[in-house]
N, CA, C and O atoms as a printed pandas DataFrame, in Angstrom:
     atom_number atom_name residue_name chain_id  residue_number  x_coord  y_coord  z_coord
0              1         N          UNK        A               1  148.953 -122.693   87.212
1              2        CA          UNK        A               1  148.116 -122.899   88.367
2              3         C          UNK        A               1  146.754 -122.261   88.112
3              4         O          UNK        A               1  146.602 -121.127   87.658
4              5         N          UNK        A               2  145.690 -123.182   88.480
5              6        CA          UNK        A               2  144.186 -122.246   88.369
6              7         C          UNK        A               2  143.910 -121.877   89.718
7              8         O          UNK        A               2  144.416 -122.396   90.712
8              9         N          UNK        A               3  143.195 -121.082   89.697
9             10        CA          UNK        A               3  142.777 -119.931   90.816
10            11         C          UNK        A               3  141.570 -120.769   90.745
11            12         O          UNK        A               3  141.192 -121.436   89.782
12            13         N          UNK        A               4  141.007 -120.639   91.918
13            14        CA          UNK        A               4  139.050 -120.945   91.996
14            15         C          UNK        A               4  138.435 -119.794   92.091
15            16         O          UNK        A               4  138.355 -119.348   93.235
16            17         N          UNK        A               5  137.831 -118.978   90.980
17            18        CA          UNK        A               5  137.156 -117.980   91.543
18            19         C          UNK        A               5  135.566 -117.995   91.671
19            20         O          UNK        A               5  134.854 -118.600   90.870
20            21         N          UNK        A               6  135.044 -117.215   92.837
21            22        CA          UNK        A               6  133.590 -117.064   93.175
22            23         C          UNK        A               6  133.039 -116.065   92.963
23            24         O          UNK        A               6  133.279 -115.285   93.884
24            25         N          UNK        A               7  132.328 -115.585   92.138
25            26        CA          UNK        A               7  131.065 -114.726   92.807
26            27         C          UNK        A               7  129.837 -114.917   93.027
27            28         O          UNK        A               7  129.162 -115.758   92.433
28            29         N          UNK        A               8  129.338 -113.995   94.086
29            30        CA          UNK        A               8  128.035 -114.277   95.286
30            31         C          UNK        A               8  128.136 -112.904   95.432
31            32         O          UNK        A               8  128.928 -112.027   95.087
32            33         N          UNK        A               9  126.954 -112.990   96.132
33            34        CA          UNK        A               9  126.048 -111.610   96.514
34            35         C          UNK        A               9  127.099 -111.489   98.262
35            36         O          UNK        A               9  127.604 -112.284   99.055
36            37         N          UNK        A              10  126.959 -109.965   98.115
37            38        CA          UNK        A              10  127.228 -110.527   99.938
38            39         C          UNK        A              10  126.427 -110.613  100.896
39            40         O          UNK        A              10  125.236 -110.465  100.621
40            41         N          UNK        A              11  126.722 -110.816  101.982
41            42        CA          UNK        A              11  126.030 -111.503  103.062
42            43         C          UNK        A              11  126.083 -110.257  104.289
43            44         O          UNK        A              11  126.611 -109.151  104.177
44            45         N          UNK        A              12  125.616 -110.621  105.058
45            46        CA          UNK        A              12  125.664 -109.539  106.717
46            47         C          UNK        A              12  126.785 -110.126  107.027
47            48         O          UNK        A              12  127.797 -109.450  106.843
48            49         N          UNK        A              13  126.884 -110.947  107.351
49            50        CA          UNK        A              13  128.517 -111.837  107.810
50            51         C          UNK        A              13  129.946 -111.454  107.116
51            52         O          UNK        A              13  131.072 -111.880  107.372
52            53         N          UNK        A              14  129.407 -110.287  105.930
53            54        CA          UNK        A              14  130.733 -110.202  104.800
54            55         C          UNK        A              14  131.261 -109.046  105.469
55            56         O          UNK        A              14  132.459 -109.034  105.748
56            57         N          UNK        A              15  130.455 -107.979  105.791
57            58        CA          UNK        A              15  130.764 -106.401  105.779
58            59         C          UNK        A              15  132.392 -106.268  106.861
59            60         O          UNK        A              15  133.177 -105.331  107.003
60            61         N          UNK        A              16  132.373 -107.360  107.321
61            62        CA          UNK        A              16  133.788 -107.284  108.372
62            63         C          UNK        A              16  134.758 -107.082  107.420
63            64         O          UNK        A              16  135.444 -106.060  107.429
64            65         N          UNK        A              17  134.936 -108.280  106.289
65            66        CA          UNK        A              17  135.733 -108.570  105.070
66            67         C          UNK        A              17  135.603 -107.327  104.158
67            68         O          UNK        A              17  136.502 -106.803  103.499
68            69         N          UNK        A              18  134.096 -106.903  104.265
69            70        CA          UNK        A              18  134.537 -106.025  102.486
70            71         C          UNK        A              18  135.028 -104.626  103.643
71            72         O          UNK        A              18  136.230 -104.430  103.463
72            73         N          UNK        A              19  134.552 -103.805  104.553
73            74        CA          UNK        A              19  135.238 -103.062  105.825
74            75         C          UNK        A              19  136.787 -102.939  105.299
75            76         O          UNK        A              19  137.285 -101.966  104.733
76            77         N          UNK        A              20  137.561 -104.467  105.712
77            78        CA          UNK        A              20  139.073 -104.733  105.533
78            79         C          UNK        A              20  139.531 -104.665  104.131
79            80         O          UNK        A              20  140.656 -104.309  103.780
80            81         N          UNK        A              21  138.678 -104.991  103.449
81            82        CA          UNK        A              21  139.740 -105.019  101.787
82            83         C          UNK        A              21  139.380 -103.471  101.233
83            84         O          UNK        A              21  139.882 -103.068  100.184
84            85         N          UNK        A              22  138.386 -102.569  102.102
85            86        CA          UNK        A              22  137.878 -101.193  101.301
86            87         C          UNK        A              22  139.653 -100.306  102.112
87            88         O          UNK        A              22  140.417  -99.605  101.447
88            89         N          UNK        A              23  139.811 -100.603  103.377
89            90        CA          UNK        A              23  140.860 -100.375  104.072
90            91         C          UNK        A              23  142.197 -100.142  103.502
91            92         O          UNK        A              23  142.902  -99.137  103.593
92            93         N          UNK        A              24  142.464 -101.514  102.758
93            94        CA          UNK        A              24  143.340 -101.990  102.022
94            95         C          UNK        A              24  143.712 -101.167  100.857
95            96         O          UNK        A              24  144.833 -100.720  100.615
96            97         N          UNK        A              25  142.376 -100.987   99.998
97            98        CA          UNK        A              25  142.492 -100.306   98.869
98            99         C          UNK        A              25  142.552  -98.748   99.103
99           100         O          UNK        A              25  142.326  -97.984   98.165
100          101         N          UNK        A              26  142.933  -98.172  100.676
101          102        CA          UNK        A              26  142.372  -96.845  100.492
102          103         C          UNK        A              26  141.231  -96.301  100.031
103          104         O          UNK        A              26  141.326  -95.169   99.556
104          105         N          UNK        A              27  139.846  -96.981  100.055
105          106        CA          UNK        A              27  138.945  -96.281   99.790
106          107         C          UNK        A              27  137.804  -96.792  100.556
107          108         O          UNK        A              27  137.838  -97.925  101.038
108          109         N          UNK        A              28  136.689  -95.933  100.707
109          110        CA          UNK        A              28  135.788  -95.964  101.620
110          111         C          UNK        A              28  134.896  -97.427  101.090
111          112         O          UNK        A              28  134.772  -98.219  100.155
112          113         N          UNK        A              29  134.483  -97.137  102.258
113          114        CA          UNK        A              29  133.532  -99.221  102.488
114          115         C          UNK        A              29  132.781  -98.703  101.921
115          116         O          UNK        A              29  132.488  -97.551  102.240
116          117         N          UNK        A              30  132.204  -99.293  100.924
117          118        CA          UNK        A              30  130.766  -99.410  100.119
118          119         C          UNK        A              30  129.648  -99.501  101.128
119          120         O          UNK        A              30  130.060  -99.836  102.238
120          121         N          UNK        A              31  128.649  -99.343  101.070
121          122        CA          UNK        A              31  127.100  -99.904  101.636
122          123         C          UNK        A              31  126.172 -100.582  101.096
123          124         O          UNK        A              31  125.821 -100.459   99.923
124          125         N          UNK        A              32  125.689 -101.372  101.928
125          126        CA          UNK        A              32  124.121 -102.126  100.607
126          127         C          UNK        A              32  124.980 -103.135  100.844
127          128         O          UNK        A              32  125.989 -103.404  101.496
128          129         N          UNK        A              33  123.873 -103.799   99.736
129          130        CA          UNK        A              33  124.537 -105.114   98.628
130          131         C          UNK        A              33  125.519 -105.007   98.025
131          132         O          UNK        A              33  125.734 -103.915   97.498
132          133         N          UNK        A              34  126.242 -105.814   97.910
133          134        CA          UNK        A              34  126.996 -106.010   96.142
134          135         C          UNK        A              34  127.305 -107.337   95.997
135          136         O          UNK        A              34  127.089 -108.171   96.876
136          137         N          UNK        A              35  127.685 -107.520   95.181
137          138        CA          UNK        A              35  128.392 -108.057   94.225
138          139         C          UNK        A              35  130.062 -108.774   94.664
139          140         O          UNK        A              35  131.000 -108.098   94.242
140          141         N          UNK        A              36  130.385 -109.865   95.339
141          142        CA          UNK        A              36  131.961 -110.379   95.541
142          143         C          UNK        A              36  132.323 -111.010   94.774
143          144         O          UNK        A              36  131.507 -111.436   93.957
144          145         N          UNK        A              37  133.758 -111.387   94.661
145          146        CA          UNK        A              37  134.452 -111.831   94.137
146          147         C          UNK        A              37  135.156 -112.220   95.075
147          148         O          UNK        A              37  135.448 -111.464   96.000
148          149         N          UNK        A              38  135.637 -113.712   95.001
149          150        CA          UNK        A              38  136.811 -114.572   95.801
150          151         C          UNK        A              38  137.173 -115.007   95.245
151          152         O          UNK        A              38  136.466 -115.478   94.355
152          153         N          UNK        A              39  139.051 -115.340   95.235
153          154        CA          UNK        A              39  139.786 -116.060   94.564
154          155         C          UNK        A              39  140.270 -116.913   95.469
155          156         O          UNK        A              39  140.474 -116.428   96.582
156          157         N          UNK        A              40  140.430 -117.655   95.367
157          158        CA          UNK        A              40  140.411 -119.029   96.652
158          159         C          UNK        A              40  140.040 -119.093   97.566
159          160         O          UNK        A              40  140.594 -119.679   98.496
160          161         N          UNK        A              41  138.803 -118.422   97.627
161          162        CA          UNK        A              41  138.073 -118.386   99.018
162          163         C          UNK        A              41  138.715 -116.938   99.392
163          164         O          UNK        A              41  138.249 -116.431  100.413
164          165         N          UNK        A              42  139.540 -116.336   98.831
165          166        CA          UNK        A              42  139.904 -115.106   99.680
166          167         C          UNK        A              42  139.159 -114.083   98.839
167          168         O          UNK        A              42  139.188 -114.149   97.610
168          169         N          UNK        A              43  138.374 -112.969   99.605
169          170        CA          UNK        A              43  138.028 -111.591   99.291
170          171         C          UNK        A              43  138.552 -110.486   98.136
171          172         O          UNK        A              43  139.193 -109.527   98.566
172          173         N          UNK        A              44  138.355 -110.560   96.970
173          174        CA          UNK        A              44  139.238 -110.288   96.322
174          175         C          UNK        A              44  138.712 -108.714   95.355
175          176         O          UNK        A              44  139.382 -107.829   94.824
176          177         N          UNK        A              45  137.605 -108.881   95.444
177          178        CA          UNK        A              45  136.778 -107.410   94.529
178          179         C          UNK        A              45  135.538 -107.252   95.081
179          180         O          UNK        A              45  134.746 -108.193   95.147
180          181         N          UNK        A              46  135.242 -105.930   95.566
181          182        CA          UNK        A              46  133.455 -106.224   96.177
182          183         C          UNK        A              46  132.827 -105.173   94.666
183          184         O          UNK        A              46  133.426 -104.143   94.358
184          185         N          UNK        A              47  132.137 -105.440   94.230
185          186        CA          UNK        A              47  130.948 -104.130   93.523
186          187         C          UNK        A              47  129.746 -104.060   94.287
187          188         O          UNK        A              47  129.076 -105.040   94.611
188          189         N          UNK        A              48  129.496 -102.888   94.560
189          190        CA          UNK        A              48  127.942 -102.495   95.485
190          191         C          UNK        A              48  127.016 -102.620   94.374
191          192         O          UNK        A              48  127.678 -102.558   93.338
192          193         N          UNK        A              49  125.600 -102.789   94.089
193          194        CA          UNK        A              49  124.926 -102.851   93.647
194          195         C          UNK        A              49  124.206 -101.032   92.792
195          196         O          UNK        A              49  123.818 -100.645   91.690
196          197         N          UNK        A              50  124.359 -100.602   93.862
197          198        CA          UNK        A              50  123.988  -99.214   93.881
198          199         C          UNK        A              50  125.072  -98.210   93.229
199          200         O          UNK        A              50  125.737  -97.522   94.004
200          201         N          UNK        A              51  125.258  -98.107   91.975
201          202        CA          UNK        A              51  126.693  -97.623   91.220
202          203         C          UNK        A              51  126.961  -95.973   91.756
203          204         O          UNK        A              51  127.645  -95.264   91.018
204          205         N          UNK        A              52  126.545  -95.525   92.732
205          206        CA          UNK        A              52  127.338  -94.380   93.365
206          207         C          UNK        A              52  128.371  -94.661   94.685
207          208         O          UNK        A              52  129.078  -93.777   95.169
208          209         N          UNK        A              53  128.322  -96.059   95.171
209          210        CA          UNK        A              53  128.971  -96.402   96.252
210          211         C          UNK        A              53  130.116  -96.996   95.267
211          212         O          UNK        A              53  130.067  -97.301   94.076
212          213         N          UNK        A              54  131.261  -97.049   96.307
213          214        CA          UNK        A              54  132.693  -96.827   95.619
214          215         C          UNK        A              54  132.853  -98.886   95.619
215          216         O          UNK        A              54  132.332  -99.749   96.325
216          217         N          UNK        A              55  133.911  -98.942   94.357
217          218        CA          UNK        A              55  133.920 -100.547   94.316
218          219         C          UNK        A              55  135.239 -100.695   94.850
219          220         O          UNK        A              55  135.854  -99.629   94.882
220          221         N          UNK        A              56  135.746 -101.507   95.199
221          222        CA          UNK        A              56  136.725 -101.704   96.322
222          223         C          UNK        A              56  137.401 -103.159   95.766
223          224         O          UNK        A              56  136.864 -104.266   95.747
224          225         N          UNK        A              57  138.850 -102.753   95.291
225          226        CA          UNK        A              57  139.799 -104.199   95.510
226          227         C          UNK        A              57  141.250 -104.936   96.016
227          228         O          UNK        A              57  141.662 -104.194   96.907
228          229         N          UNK        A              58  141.578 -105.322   95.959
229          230        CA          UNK        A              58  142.988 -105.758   96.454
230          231         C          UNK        A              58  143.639 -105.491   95.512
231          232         O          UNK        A              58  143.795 -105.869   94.351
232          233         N          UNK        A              59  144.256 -104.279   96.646
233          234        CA          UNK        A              59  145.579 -103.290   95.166
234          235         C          UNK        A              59  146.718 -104.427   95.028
235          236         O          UNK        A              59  147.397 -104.290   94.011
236          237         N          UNK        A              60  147.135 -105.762   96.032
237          238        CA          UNK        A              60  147.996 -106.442   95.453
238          239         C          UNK        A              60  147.827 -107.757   94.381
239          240         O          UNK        A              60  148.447 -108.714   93.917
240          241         N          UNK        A              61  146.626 -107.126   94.351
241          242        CA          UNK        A              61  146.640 -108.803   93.207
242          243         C          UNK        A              61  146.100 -107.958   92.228
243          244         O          UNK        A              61  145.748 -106.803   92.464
244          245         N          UNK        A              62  145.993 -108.758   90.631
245          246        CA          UNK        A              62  145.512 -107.964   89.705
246          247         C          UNK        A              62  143.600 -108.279   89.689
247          248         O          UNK        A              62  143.176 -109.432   89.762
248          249         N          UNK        A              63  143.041 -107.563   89.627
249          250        CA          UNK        A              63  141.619 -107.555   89.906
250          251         C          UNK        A              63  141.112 -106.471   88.638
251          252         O          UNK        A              63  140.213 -105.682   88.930
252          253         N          UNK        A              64  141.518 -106.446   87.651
253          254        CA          UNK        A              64  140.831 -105.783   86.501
254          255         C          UNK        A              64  140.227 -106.580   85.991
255          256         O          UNK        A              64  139.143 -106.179   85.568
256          257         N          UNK        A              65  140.577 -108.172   85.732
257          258        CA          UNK        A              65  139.610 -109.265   84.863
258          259         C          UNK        A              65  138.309 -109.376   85.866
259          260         O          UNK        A              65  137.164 -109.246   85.432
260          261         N          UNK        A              66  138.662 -109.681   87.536
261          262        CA          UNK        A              66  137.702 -109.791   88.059
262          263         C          UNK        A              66  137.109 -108.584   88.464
263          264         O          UNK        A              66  136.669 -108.783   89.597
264          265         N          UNK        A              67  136.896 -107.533   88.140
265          266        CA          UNK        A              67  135.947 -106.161   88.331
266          267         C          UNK        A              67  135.037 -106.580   87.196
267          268         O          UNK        A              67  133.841 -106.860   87.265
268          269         N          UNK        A              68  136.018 -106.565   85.894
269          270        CA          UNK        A              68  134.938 -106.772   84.487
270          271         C          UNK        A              68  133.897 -107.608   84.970
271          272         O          UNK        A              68  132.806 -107.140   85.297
272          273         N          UNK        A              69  134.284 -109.319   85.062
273          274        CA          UNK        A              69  133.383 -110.196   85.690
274          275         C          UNK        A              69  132.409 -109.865   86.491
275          276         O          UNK        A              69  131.257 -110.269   86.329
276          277         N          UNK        A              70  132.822 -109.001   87.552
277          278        CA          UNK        A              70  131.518 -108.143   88.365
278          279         C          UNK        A              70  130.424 -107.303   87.469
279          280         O          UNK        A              70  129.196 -107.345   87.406
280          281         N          UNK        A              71  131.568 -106.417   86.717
281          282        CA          UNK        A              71  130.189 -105.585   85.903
282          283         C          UNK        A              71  129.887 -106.247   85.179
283          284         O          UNK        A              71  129.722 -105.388   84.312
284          285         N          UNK        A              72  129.560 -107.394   84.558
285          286        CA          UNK        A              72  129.185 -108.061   83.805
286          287         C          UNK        A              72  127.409 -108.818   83.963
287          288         O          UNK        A              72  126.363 -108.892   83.319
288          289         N          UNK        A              73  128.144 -109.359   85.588
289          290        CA          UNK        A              73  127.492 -110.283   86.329
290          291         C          UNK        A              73  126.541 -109.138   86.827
291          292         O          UNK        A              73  125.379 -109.473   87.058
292          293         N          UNK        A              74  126.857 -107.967   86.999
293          294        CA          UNK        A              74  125.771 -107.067   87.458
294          295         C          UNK        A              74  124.770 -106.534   86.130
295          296         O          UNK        A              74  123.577 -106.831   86.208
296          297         N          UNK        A              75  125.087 -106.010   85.320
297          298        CA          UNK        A              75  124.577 -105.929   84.272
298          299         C          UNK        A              75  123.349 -107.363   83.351
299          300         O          UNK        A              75  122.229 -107.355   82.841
300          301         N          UNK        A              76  124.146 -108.109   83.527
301          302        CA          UNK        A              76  122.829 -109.640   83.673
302          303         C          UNK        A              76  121.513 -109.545   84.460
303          304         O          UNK        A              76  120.354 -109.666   84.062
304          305         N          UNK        A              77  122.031 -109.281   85.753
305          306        CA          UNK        A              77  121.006 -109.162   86.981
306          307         C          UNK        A              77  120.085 -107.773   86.224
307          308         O          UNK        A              77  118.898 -107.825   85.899
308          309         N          UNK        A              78  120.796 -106.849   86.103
309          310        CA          UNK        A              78  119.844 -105.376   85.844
310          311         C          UNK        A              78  119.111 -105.542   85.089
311          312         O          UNK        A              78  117.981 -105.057   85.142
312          313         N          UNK        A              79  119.734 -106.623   83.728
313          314        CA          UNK        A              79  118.779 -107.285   82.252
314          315         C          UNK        A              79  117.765 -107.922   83.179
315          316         O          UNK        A              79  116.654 -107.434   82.971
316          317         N          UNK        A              80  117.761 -108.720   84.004
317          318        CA          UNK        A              80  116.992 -109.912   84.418
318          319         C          UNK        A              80  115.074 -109.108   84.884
319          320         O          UNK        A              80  114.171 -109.850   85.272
């Protein structure tokens, strides 16, 4: 089965979502910008932009390929 995955910047409309998945993971909500990740449309890894705010993911799915993908995708932007 393939997964659809997304990343996008987040939005003002997100902070409800990244709020609930920082919840999830036991760790505090990031601030700012970052960096999402969705796997079928669902919320799946946030990275903040600002690397002292904490990155936040869904402890039940595996989200180590998609963190990399984040720092990756952030590291591009920082080149840019």
């Amino acid at each position: 089965m393939n997964d659809s995955i997304t990343i996008r910047h987040s939005r003002p409309e997100d902070g409800s979502d990244v709020v609930r998945l920082a919840a999830l993971d036991d760790s505090p909500a990031p601030h700012g910008d970052a960096l999402l990740a969705f796997v079928d449309g669902r919320l799946a890894a946030a990275r903040p932009l600002d690397p002292r705010e904490p990155v936040v993911s869904d402890p039940f799915r595996r989200t180590r390929d998609l963190l990399a993908l984040l720092d990756l995708r952030a590291a591009q932007e920082r080149a840019a």
